[in-house]
C-alpha positions as CSV (number, residue, x, y, z in Angstrom):
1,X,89.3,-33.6,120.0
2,X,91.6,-31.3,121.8
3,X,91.9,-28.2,122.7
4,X,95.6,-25.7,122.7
5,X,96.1,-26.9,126.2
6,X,95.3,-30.5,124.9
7,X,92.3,-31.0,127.2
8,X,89.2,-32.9,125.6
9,X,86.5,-30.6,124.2
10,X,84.8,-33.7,122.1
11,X,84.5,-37.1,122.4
12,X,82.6,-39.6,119.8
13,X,81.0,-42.7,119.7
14,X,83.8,-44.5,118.5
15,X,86.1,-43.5,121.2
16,X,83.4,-44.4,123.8
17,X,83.4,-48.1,122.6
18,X,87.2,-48.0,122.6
19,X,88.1,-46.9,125.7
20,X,85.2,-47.3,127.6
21,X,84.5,-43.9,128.9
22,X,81.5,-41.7,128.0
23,X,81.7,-38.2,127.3
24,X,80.9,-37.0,130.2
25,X,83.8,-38.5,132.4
26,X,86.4,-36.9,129.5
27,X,85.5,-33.6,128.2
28,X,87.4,-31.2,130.4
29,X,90.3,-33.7,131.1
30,X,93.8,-33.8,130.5
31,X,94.6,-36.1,127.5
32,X,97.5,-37.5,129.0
33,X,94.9,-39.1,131.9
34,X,93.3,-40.9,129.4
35,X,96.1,-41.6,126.4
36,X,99.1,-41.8,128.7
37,X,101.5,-44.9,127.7
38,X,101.0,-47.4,130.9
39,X,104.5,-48.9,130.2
40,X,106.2,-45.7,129.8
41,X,104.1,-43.0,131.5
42,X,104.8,-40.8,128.3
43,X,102.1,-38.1,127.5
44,X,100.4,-36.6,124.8
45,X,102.3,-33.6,123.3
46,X,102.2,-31.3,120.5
47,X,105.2,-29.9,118.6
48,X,103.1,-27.5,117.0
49,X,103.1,-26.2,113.2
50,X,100.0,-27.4,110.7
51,X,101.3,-30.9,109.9
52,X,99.6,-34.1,111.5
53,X,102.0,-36.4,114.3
54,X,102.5,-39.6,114.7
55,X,102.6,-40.4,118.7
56,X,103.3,-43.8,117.7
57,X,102.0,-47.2,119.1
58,X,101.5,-47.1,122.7
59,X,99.4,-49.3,125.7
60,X,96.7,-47.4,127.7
61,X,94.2,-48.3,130.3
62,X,90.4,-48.6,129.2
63,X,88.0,-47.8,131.8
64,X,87.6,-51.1,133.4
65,X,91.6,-51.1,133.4
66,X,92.0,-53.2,130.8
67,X,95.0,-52.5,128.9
68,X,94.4,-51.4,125.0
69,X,97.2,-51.1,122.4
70,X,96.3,-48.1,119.8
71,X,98.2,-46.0,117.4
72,X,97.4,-42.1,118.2
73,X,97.7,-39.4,115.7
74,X,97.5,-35.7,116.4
75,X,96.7,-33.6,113.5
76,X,95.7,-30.0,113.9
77,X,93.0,-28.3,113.6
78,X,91.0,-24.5,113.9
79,X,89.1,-23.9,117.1
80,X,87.1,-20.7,117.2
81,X,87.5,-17.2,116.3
82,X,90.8,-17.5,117.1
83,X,91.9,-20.8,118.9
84,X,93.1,-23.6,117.7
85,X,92.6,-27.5,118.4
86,X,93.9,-31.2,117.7
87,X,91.6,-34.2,116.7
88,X,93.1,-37.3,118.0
89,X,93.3,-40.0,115.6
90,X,93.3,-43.4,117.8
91,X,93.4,-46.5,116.3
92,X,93.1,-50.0,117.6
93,X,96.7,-51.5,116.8
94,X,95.6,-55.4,116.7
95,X,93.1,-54.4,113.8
96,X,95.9,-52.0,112.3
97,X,98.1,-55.0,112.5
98,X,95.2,-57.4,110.9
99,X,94.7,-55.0,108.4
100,X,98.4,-54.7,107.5
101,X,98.5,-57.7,106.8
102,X,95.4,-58.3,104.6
103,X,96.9,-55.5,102.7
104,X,100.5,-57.6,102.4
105,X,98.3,-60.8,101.6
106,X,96.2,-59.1,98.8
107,X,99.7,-57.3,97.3
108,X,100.9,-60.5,97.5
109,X,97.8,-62.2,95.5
110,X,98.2,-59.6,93.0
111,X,101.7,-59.4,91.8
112,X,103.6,-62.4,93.3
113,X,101.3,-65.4,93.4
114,X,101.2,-67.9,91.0
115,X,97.8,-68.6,91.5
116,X,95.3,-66.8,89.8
117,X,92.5,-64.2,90.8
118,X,89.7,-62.5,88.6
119,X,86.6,-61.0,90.1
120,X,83.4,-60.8,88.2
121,X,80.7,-58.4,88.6
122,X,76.9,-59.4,89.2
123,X,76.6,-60.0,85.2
124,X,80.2,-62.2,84.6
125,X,82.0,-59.2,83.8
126,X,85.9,-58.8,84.6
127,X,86.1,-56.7,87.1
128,X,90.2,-57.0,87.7
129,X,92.8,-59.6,87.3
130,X,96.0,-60.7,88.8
131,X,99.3,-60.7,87.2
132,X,99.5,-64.4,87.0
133,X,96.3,-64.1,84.4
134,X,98.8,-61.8,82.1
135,X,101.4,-64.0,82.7
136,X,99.4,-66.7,81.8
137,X,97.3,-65.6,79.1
138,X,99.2,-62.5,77.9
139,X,96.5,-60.0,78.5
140,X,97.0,-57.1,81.1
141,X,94.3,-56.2,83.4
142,X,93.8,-53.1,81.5
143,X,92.7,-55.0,79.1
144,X,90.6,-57.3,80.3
145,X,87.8,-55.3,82.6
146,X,84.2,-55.0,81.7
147,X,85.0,-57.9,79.5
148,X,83.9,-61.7,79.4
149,X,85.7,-64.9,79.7
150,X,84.5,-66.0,76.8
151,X,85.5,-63.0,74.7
152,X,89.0,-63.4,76.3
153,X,90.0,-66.4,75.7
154,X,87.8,-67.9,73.0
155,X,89.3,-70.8,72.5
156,X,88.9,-71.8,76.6
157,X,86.2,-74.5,77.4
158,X,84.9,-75.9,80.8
159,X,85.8,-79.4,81.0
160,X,82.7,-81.1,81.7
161,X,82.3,-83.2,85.5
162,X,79.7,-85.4,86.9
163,X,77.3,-83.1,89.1
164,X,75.8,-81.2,86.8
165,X,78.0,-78.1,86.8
166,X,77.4,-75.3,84.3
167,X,79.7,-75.8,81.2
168,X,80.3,-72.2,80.2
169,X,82.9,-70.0,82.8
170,X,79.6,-67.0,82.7
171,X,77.1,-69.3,83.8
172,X,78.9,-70.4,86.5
173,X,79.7,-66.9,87.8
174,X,76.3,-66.1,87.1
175,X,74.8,-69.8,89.0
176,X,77.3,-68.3,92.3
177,X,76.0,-64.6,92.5
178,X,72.5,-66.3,92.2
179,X,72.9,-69.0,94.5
180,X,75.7,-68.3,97.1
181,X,77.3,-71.8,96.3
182,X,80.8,-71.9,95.6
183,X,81.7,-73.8,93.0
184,X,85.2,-75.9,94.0
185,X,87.5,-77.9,91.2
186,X,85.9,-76.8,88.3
187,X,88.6,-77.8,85.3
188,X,88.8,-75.3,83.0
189,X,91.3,-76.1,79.3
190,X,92.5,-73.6,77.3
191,X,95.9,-73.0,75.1
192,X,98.2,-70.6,76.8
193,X,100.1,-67.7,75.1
194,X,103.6,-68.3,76.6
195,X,103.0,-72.8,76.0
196,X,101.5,-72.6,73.0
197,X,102.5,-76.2,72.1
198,X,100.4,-77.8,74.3
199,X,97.3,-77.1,76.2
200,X,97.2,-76.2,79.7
201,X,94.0,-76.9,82.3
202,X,93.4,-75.3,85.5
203,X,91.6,-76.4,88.6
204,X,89.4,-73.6,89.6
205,X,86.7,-72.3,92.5
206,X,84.5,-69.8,92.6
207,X,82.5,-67.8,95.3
208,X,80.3,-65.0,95.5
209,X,81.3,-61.5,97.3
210,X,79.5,-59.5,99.2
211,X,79.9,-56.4,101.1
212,X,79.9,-55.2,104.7
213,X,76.0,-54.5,104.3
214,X,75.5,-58.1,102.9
215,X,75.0,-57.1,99.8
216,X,76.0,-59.2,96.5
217,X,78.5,-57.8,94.6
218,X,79.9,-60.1,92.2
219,X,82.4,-63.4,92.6
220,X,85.9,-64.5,92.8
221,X,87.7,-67.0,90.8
222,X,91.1,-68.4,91.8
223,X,92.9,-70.8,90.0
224,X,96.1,-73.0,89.4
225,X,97.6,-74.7,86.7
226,X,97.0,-78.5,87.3
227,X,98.3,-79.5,83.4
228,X,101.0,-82.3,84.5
229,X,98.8,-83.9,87.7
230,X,95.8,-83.8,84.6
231,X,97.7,-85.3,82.4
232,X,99.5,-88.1,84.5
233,X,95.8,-88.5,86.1
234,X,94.5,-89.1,82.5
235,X,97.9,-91.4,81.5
236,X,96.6,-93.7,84.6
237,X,93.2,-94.2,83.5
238,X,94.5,-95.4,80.0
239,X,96.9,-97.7,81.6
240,X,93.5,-99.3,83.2
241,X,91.1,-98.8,80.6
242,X,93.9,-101.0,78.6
243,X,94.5,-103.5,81.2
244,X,90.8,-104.5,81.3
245,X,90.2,-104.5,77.3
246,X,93.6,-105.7,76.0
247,X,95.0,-109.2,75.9
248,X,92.0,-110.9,77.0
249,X,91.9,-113.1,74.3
250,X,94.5,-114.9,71.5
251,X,92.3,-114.1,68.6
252,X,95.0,-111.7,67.1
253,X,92.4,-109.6,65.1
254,X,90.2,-109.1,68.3
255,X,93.6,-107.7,69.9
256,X,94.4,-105.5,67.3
257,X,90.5,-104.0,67.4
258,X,90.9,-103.4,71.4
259,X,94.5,-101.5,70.9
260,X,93.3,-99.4,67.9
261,X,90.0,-98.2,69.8
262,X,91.8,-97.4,73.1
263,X,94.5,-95.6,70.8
264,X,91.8,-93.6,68.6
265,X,90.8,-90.7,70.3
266,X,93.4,-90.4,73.3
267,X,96.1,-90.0,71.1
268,X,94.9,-89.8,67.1
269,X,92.1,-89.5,64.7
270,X,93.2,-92.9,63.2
271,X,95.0,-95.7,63.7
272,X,96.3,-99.0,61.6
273,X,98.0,-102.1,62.6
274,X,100.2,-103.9,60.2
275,X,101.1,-107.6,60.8
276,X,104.3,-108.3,59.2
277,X,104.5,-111.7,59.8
278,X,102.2,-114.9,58.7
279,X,99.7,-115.3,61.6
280,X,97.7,-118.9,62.2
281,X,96.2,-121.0,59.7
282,X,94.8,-117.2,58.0
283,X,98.2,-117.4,55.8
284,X,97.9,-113.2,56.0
285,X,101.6,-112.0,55.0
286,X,102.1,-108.5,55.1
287,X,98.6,-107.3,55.3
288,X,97.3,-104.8,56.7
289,X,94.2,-104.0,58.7
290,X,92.4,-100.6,58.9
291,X,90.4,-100.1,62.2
């Protein structure tokens, strides 16, 4: 803090670690001795009025000489009966700069990314959503805090995975706050709002938050549509399943079984071959045989 004739009449803690000097080598000085630019040699100064200044970004020396870029501020304050003063406002520039940019990341995560972000609370409650859920889904975040996944989007299911991960989204919010173990490629399948002729499934991870303290205050989830490497991945391992089980014999009814039972399931409820021609010494014209 300053006084009218911007001399130092406090000095805190914080400054101390900043700059280096205690109190007791400051209060009385000049400011410009200890906040003067060491490129430029400018000062600090005060136009006056009741509204705070920005000095800018400039380098100074610490105590050991070390050079330290900050961002000073000089907003004004009452001193006494009838004085008045200036509190100093110094801030290290590399963490403004850091911070900054965790600021431009997180806007970024928010409304321009395609992946998406939800955070849970310590019970696997919504918290707050990304745009890219609402794009995705066609719910707002509005809409979806103090909510469930489940309650969401209903219709959503954990694809199950060898390792014995949980098979509902809650419990494995609630298996991260508990444990601290993030969760990584869990595949989640659910319809989407804006494709609703097909379904979509997302490759997800999940990690637990804490604060500054340590202490747990819910998870993150970020995600990514992974429909057309899922479903080229799952194309692949019928082409294999069907190279190993089809066309290993010439019994013609024994081929017909394999290709029906590969074909139930991956792409219907029921399937029938129809042999159109006579086959072998069978005589079979035209028939037709239900798998």
């Amino acid at each position: 803090m300053l006084d009218d004739s911007l001399r130092f009449i406090a000095w805190s803690r914080e400054a101390e670690e900043l700059f280096g000097h205690l109190p007791s080598e400051v209060l009385g000085r000049s400011a410009d001795e200890i906040l003067a630019d060491a490129a430029t040699g400018a000062g600090v100064y005060s136009a006056g009025g009741a509204r705070a200044q920005e000095l800018g970004i400039r380098s100074v020396r610490r105590r050991d000489g070390g050079p330290l870029s900050v961002a000073l501020t000089l907003k004004p304050l009452s001193y006494g009966a009838t004085g008045s003063a200036w509190l100093v406002v110094a801030t290290d520039a590399e963490g403004l700069h850091r911070r900054a940019a965790d600021r431009t990341v997180l806007a970024g995560l928010q409304h321009d990314s395609l992946i998406h972000l939800v955070v849970y609370d310590n019970h696997a409650r919504v918290r707050s959503s990304n745009t890219a859920i609402e794009k995705q889904f066609g719910v707002t975040p509005e809409e979806v805090v103090g909510r469930f996944t489940s309650e969401i989007v209903p219709q959503g299911v954990v694809l199950k995975q060898e390792g014995g991960q949980p098979t509902e989204v809650e419990e494995i919010v609630e298996h991260v706050v508990r444990t601290g173990e993030p969760l990584v490629d869990v595949r989640y399948l659910s319809s989407a709002p804006l494709d609703s002729h097909r379904e979509h499934v997302w490759t997800c991870s999940c990690f637990r938050l804490q604060d500054e303290s340590g202490r747990t205050i819910g998870a993150c989830e970020v995600g990514i549509d992974m429909t057309d490497r899922y479903v080229a991945r799952q194309r692949l391992a019928l082409l294999s399943r069907a190279s190993g089980s089809i066309g290993g014999t010439l019994d013609i009814r024994r081929t017909a079984e394999d290709l029906t039972q590969l074909a139930v399931l991956e792409f219907a409820d029921a399937a029938r071959v129809d042999l159109v021609e006579p086959v072998g010494s069978t005589g079979w014209d035209r028939s037709r045989a239900w798998i």
